[in-house]
C-alpha positions in Angstrom: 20.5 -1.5 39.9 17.7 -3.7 40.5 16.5 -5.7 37.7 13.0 -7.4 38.4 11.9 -10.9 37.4 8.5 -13.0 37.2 9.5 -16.2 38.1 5.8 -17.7 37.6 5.4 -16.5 34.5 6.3 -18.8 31.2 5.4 -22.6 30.1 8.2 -24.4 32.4 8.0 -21.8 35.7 9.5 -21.5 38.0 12.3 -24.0 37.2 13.1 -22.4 34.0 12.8 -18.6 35.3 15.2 -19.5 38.4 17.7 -21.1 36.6 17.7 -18.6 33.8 18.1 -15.6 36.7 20.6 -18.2 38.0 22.6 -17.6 35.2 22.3 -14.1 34.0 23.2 -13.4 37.8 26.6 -14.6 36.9 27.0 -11.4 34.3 26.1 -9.1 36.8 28.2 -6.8 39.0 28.2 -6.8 43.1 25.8 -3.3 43.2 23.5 -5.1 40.3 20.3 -7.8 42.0 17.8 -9.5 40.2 14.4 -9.5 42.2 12.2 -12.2 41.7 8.8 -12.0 42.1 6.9 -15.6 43.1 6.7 -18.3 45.2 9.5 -17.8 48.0 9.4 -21.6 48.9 9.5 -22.8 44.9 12.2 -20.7 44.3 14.3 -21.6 47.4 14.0 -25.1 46.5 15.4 -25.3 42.9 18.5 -22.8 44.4 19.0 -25.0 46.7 19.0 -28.3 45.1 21.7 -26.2 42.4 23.5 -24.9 45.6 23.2 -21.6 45.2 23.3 -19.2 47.9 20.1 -17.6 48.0 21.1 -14.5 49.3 22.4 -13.2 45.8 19.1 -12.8 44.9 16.2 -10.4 46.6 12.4 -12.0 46.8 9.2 -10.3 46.7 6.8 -13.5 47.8 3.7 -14.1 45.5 0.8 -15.8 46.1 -1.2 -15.8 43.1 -0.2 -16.4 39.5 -2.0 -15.0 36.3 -2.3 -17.6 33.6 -1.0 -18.0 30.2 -4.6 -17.4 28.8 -6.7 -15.2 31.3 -8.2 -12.4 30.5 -5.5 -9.5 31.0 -7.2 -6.4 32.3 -9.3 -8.8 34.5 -6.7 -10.7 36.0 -4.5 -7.5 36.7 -7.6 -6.3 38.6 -8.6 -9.4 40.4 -5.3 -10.8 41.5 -3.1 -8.1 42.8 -1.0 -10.2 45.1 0.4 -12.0 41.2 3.8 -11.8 40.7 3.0 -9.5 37.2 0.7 -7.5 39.1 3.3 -6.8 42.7 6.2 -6.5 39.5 4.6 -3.4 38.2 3.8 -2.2 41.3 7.4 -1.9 42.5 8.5 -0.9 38.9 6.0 2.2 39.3 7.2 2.6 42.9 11.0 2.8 41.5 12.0 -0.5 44.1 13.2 -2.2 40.7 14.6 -0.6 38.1 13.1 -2.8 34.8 10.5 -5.5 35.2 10.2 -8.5 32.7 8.0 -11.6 32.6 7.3 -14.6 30.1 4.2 -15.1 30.9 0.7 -13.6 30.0 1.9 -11.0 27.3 -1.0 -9.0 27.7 -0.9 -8.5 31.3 2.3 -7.6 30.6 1.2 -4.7 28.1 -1.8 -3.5 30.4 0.4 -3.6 33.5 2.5 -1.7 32.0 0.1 1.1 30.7 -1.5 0.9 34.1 1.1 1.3 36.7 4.6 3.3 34.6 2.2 4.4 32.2 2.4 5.8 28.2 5.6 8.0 28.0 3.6 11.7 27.5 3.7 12.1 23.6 3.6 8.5 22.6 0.3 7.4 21.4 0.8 3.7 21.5 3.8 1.9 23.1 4.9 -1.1 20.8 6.6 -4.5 20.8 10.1 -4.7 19.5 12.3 -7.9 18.1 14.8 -8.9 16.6 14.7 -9.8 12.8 18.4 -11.9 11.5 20.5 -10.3 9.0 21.6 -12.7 6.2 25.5 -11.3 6.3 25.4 -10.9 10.1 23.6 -9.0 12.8 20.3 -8.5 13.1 17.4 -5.7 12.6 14.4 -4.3 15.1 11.4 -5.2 13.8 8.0 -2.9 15.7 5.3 -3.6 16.3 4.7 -7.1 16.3 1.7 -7.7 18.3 0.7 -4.7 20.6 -1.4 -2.6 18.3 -3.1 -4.9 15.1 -4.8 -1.4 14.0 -2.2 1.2 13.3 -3.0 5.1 11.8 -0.2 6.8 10.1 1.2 9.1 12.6 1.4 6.1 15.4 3.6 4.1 12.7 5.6 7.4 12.5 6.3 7.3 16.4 7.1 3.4 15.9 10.3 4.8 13.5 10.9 6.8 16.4 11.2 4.5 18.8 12.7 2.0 16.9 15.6 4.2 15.6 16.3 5.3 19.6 16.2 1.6 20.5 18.7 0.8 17.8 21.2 2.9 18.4 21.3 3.3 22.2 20.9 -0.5 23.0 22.3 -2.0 20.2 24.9 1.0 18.8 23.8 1.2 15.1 24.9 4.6 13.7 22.4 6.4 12.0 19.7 3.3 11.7 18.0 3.1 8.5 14.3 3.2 9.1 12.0 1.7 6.5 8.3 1.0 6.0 7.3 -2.6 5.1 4.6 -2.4 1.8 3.9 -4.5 -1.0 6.1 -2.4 -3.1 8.8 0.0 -2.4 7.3 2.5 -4.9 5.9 5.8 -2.8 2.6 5.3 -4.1 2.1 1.4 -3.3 0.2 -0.2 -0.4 -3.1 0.3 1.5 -4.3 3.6 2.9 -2.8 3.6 6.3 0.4 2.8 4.6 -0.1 5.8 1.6 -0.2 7.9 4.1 2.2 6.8 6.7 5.1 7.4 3.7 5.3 11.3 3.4 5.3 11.3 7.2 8.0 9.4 7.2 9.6 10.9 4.2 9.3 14.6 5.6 10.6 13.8 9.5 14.0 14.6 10.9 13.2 12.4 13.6 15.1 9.6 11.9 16.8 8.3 8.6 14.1 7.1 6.7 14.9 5.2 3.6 11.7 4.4 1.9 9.1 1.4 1.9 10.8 -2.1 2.2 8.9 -5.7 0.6 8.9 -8.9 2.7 11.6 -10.3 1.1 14.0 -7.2 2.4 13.0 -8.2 6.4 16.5 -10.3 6.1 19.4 -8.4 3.6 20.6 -5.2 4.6 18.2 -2.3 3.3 17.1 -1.7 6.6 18.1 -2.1 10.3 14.7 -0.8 11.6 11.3 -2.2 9.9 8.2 -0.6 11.2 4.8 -1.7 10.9 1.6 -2.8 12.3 1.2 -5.2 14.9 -0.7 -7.4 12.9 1.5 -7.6 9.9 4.6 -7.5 12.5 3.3 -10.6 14.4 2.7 -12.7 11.1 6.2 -12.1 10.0 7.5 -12.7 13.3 5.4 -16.4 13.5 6.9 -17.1 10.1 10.2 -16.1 11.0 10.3 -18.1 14.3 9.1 -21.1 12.2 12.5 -20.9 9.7 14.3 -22.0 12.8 11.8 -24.8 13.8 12.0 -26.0 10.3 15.6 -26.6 10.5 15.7 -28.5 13.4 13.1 -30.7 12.3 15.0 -31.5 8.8 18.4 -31.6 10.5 20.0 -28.8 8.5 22.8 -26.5 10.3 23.1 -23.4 9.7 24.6 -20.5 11.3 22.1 -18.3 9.7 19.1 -19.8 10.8 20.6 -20.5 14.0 20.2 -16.7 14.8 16.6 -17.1 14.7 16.3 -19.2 17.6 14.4 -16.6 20.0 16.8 -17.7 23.0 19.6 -15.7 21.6 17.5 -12.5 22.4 15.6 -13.4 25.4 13.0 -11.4 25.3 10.8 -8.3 23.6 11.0 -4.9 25.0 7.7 -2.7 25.4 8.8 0.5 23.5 7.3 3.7 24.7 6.5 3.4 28.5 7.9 5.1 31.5 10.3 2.1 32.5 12.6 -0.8 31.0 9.9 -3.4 30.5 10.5 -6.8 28.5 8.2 -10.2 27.2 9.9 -13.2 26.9 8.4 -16.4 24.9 5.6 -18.4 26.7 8.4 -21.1 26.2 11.4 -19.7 27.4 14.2 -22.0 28.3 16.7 -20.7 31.3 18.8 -19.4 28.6 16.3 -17.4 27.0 15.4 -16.3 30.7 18.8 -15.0 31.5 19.2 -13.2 28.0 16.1 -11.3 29.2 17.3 -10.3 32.5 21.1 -9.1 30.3 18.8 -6.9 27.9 17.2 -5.7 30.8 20.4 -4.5 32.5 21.8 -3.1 28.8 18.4 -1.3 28.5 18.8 0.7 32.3 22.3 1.1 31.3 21.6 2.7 28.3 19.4 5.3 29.5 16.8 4.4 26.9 13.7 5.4 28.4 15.7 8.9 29.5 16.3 9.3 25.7 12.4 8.4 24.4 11.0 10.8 27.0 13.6 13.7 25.3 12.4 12.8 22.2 9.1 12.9 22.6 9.2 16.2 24.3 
């Protein structure tokens, strides 16, 4: 297994990315390598002054870096020798098995429409996350930032995907699959929503449970919420600020704890031909080395294998 790694990508590169692979390298077994893509010299340099043998890790030497808020397709195009733009190209030329960055998220998402490409039957790939669970656990929230404009029957594949990622990565039996609305009435919400329920209602795809409010995203109605990347992404910026919020006032809580994003590392790109994951523009190393972990859990678990079936 070959897991790869942008070490260039994220607010605190390379230190942050080296260390984080540092560590996650420490959960890995002798026939699994992380692959990091970057500068060779940066990258020897912090191993070294952590003494770390550098020959646990395989290199793939960079010499361009796409930043945070360049244009993506452009930048893909223009600088081929980046370390997002050489990581897909080995991902699509199967010399690493999963690919994952914190850096520009969408060069991230067109890289990885342009090299592994849409799984055949999947309209729109989408961002996963994970969404705390008041009693314990946690929920997969998609999309929450890859498509803004949804039509009913790509939210339908978004259950789809979500369901397969919850209960091949994460082991929920049977995930419950719900619809966020302003009502959990079948008849509530905007058109896209009106129209995305009977879908949903009508599938054997998954175990749909009905239309979920905003004030459900944290109890137990639902382990897999599904909807547009626009209303995904808000939820998710207001979610991430809980945590913030409690740091700033001082209050502890084991709750809100879990929504500090370094306990999940990063957000996997549901719906392409090939484990790839984002990680947060400010991604500490332990945040980094979770990422690489969910990468590994993700080629273990088949999960791209299990999509393609399903979408057959």
């Amino acid at each position: 297994m070959k897991i790869g790694l942008d070490i260039m990508g994220g607010d605190y590169a390379p230190k942050a990315t080296v260390l984080g692979a540092i560590a996650a390298s420490k959960g890995l077994s002798p026939d699994q390598k992380i692959v990091l893509f970057g500068d060779k010299d940066q990258a020897l340099s912090i191993l070294s002054e952590n003494q770390v043998d550098p020959d646990i890790f395989d290199f793939v030497h960079t010499t361009e870096v796409i930043g945070m808020g360049e244009h993506a397709t452009k930048a893909i195009v223009l600088k081929p020798n980046s370390s997002i733009s050489l990581g897909f190209q080995y991902l699509k030329e199967g010399k690493i098995d999963s690919f994952a960055s914190a850096g520009n998220t969408g060069a991230m998402l067109v890289g990885s429409m342009f090299s592994v490409k849409t799984i055949p039957g999947v309209i729109r790939p989408a961002i996963a996350t994970n969404i705390p669970k008041l009693k314990s656990g946690f929920g997969i929230m998609l999309d929450v930032g890859a498509n803004a404009d949804c039509k009913p029957d790509t939210l339908l594949q978004f259950g789809i995907l979500g369901s397969l990622y919850a209960e091949h990565v994460y082991n929920i039996a049977n995930p419950k699959v719900a619809l966020i609305n302003i009502g959990e009435e079948e008849e509530k919400g905007n058109m896209v929503t009106q129209a995305t329920f009977p879908l949903m209602k009508e599938t054997k795809l998954f175990n749909f449970v009905g239309n979920v409010e905003g004030r459900d995203l944290f109890n137990d109605k639902a382990d897999v919420i599904v909807c547009d990347g626009f209303t995904g992404n808000v939820m998710l910026k207001l979610a991430e600020t809980f945590y913030i919020l409690t740091l700033k006032k001082g209050f502890k809580d084991e709750f809100f704890d879990r929504f500090n994003y370094e306990q999940y590392g990063g957000s996997p790109i549901l719906g392409v031909n090939a484990p790839v994951l984002i990680g947060h523009g400010i991604s500490t190393p332990e945040a980094i080395k979770n990422m690489v972990l969910l990468s590994k859990t993700m080629i273990e678990a088949k999960l791209v294998d299990k999509i393609k079936a399903a979408f057959k």
